[in-house]
MARBA-3410 file (N, C-alpha, C, O; in Angstrom, 1 decimal):
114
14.8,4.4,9.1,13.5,4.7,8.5,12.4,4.0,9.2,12.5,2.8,9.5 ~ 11.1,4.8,9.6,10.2,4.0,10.1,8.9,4.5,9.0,8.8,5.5,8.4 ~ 8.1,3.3,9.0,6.8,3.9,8.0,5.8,3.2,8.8,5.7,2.1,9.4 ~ 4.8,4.9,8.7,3.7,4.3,9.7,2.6,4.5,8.4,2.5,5.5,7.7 ~ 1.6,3.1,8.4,0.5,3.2,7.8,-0.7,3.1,8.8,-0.7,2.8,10.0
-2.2,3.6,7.6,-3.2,3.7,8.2,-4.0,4.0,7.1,-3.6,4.0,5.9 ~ -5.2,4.3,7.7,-6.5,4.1,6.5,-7.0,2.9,6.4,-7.9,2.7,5.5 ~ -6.6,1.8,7.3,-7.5,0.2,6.9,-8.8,0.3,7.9,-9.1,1.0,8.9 ~ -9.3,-0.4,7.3,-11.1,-0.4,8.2,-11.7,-1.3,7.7,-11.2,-1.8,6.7 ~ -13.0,-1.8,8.2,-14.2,-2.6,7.6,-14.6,-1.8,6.8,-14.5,-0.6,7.0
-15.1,-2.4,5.5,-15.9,-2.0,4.5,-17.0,-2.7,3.2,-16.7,-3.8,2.6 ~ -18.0,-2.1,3.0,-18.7,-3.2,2.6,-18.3,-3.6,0.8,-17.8,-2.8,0.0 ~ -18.5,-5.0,0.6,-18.0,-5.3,-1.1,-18.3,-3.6,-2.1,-18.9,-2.6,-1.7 ~ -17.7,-3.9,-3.2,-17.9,-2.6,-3.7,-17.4,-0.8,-3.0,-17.3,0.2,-3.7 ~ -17.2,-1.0,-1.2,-16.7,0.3,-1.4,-15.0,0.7,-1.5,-14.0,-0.1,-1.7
-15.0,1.8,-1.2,-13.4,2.0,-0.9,-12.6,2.7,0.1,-12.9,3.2,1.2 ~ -11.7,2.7,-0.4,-10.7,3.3,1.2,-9.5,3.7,0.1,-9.4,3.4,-1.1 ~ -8.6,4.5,1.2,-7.4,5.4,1.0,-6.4,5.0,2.1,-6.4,5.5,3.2 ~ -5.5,4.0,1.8,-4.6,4.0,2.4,-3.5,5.4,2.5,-3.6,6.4,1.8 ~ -2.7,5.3,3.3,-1.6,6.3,3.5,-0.6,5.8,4.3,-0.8,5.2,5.4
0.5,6.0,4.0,1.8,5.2,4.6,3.2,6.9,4.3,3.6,7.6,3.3 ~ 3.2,6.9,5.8,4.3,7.9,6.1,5.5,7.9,6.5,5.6,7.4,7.6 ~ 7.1,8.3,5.6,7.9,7.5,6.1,8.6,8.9,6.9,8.5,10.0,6.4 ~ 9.2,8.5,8.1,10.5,9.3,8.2,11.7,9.0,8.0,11.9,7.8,7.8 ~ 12.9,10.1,7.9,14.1,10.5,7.3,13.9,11.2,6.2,12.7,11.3,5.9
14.7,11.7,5.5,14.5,12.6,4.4,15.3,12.1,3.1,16.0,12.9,2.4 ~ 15.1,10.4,2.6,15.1,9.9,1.7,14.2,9.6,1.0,14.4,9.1,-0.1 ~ 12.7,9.8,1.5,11.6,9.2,0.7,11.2,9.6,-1.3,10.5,9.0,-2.1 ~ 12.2,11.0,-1.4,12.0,11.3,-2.9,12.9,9.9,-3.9,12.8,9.7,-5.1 ~ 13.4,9.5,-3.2,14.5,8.6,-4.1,14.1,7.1,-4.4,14.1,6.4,-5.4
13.6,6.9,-2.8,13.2,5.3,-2.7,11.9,5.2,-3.5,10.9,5.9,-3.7 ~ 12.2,3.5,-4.0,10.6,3.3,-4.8,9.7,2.8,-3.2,10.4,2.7,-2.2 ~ 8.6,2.7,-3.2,7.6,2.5,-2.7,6.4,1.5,-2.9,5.8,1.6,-4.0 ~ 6.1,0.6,-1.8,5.2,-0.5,-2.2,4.1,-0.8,-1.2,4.3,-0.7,0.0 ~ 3.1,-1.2,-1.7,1.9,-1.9,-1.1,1.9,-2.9,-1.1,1.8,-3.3,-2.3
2.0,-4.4,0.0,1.6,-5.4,-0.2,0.8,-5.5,0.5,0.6,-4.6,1.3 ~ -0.2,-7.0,0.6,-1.0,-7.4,1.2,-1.0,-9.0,1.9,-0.4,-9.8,1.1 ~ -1.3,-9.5,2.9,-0.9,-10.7,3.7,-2.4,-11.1,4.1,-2.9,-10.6,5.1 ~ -3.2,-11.9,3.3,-4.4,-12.9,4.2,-3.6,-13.9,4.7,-2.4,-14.4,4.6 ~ -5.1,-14.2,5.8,-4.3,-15.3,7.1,-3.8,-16.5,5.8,-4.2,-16.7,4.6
-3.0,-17.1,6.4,-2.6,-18.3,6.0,-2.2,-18.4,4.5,-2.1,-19.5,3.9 ~ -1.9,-16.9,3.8,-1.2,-16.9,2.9,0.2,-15.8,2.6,0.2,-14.7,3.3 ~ 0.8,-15.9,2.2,2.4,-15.1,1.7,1.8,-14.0,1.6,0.6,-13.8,1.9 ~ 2.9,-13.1,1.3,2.9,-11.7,1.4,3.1,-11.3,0.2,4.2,-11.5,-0.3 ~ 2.1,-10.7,-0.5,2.4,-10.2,-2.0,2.1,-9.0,-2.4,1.2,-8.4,-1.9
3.0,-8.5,-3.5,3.1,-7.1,-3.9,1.7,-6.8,-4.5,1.1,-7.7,-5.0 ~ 1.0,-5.4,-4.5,-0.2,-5.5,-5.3,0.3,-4.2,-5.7,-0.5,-3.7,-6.5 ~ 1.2,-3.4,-5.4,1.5,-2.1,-6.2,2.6,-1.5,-6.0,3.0,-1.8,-4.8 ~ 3.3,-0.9,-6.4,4.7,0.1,-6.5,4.4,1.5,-7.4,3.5,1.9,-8.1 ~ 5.7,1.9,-6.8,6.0,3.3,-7.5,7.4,3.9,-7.5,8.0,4.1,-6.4
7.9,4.2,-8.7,9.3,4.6,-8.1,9.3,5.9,-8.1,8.3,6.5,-8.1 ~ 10.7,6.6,-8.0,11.2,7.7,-7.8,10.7,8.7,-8.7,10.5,9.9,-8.4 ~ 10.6,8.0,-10.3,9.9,8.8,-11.1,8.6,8.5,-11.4,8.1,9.0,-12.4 ~ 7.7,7.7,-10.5,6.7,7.8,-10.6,6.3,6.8,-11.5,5.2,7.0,-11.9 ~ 6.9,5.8,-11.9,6.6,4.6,-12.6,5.8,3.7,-12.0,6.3,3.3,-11.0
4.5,3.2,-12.3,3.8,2.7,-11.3,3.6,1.3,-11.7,3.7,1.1,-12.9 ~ 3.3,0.3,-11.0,3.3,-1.1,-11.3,2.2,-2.0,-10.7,2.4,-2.4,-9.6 ~ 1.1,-2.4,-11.3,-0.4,-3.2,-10.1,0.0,-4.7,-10.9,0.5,-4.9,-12.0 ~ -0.4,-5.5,-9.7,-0.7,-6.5,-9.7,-2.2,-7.0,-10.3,-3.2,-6.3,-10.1 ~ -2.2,-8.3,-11.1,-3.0,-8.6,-12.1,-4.2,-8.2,-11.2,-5.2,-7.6,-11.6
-4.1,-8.7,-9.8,-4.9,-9.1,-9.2,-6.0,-7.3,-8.9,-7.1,-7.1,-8.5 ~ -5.0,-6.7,-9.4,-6.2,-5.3,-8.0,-5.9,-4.2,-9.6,-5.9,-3.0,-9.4 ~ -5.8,-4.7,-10.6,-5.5,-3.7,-11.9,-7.0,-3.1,-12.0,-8.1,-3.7,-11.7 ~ -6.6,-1.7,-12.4,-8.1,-1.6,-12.4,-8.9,-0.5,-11.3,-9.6,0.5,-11.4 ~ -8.1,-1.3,-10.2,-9.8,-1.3,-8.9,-8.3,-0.2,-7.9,-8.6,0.5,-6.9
-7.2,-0.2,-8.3,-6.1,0.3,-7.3,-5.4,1.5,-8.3,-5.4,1.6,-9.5 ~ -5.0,2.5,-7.3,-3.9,3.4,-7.8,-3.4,3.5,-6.3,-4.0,3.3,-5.3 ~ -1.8,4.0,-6.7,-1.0,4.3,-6.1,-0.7,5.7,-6.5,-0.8,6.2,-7.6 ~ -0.2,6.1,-5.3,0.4,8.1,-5.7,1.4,7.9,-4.4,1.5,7.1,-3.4 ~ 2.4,9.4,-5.0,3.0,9.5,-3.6,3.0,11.3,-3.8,2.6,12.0,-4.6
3.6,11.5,-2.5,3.6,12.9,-2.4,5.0,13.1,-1.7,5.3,12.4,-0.6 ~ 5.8,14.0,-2.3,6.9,13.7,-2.0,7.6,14.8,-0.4,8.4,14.7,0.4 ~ 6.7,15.6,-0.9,6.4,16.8,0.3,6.1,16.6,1.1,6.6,17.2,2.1 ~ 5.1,15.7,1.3,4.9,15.2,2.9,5.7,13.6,3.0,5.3,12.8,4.0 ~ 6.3,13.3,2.5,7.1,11.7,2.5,5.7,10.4,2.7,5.5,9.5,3.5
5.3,10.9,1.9,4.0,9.8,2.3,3.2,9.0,0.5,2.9,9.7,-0.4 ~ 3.1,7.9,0.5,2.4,7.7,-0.5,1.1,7.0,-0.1,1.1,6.7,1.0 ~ 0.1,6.6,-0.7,-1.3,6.6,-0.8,-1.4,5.2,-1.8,-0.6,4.8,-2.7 ~ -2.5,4.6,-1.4,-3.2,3.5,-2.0,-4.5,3.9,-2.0,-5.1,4.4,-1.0 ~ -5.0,3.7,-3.1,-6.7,4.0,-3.2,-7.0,2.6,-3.6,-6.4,2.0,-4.4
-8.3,2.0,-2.7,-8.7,0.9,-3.3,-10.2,1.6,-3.5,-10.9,2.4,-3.0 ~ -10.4,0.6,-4.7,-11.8,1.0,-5.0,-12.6,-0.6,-5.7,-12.1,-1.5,-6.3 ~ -14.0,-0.5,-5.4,-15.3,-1.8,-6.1,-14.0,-2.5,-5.0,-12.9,-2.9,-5.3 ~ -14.5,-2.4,-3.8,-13.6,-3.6,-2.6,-14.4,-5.2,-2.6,-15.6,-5.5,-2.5 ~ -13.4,-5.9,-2.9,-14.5,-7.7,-2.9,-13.6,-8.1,-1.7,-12.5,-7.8,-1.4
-14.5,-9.1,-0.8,-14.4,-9.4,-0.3,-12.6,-10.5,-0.1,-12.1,-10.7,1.0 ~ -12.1,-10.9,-1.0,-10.9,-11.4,-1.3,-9.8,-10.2,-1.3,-8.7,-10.6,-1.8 ~ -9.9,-9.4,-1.0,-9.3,-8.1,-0.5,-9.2,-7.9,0.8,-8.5,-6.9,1.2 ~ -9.6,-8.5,1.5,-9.4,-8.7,2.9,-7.9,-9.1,3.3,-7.4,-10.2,3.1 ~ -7.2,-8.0,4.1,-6.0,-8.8,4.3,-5.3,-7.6,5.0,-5.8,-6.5,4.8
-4.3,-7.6,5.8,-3.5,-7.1,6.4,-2.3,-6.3,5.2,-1.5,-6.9,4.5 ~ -2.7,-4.5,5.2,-1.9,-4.5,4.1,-0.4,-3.5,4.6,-0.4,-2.7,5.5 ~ 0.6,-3.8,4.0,1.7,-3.2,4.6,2.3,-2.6,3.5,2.4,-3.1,2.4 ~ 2.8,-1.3,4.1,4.0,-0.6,3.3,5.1,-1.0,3.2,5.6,-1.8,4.0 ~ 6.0,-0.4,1.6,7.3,-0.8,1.7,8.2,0.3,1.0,8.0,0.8,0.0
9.4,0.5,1.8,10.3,1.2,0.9,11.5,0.2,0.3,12.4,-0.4,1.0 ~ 11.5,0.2,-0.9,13.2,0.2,-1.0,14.1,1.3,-1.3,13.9,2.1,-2.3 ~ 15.0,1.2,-0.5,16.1,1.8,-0.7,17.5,1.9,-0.3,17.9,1.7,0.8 ~ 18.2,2.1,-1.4,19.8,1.5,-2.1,19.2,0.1,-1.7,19.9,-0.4,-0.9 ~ 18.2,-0.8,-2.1,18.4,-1.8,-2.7,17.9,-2.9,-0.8,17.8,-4.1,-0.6
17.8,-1.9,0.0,17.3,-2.3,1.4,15.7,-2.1,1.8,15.1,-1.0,1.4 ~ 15.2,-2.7,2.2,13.9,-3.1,2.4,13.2,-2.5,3.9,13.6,-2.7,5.1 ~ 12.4,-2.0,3.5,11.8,-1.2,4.9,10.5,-1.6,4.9,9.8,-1.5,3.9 ~ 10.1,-2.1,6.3,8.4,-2.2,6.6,7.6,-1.3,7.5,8.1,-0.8,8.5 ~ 6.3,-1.3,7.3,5.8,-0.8,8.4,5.0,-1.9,8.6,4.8,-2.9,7.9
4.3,-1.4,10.2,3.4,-1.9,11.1,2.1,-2.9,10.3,1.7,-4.0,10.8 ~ 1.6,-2.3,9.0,0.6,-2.8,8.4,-1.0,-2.5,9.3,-1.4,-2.5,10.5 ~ -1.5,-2.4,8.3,-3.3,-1.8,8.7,-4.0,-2.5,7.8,-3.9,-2.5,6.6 ~ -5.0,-3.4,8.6,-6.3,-4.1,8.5,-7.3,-3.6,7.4,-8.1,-2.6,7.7 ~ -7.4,-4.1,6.3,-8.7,-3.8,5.7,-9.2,-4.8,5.6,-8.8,-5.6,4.8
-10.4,-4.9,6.3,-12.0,-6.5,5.8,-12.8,-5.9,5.1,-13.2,-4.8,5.3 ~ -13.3,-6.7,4.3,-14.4,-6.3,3.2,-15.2,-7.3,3.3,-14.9,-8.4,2.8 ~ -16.4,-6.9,4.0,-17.7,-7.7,4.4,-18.8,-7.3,4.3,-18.7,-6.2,3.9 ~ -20.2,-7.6,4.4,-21.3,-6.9,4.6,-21.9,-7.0,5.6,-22.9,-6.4,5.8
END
């Protein structure tokens, strides 16, 4: 499985962006799916999921300001961030699990500055 993301950019406080993260093979309907995010000099944490049926799960931190979707037809799921603050800055990466195995991608840059 490889997952390639994109959609990160500079952007000023308050606006938003659309991540997208595409996986290949043709297991993507089954696996759940996740967004995390990594600022410098801190861990790597979950800010959103989705599973197979579409159960969706945010972090206290981005409730609210975040949705997740996936699309199962193109094997790809979506992060919408929206009202971007500056503490949102961070290297954000895709994730699949599946049967219980962990897949990353490359991760895409979003800064939120003015």
């Amino acid at each position: 499985v490889q997952l390639q993301a994109s959609g990160g950019g500079l952007v000023q406080p308050g606006g938003s962006l659309r991540l997208s993260c595409t996986a290949s093979g043709n297991s993507f309907s089954i696996a759940m799916m996740g967004w995390y995010r990594q600022a410098p000099g801190k861990q790597r944490d979950l800010i959103a999921r989705i599973t197979s049926l579409n159960t969706t799960y945010y972090a206290n931190s981005v409730k609210g300001r975040v949705t997740i979707s996936r699309d199962n037809a193109k094997s790809t799921v979506y992060l919408q961030l929206n009202s971007l603050k500056p503490e949102d800055t961070a290297v954000y990466y895709c994730n699949m699990n599946l049967y219980a195995r962990d897949y990353w991608g490359e991760g895409t840059q979003v800064t939120v500055s003015s």
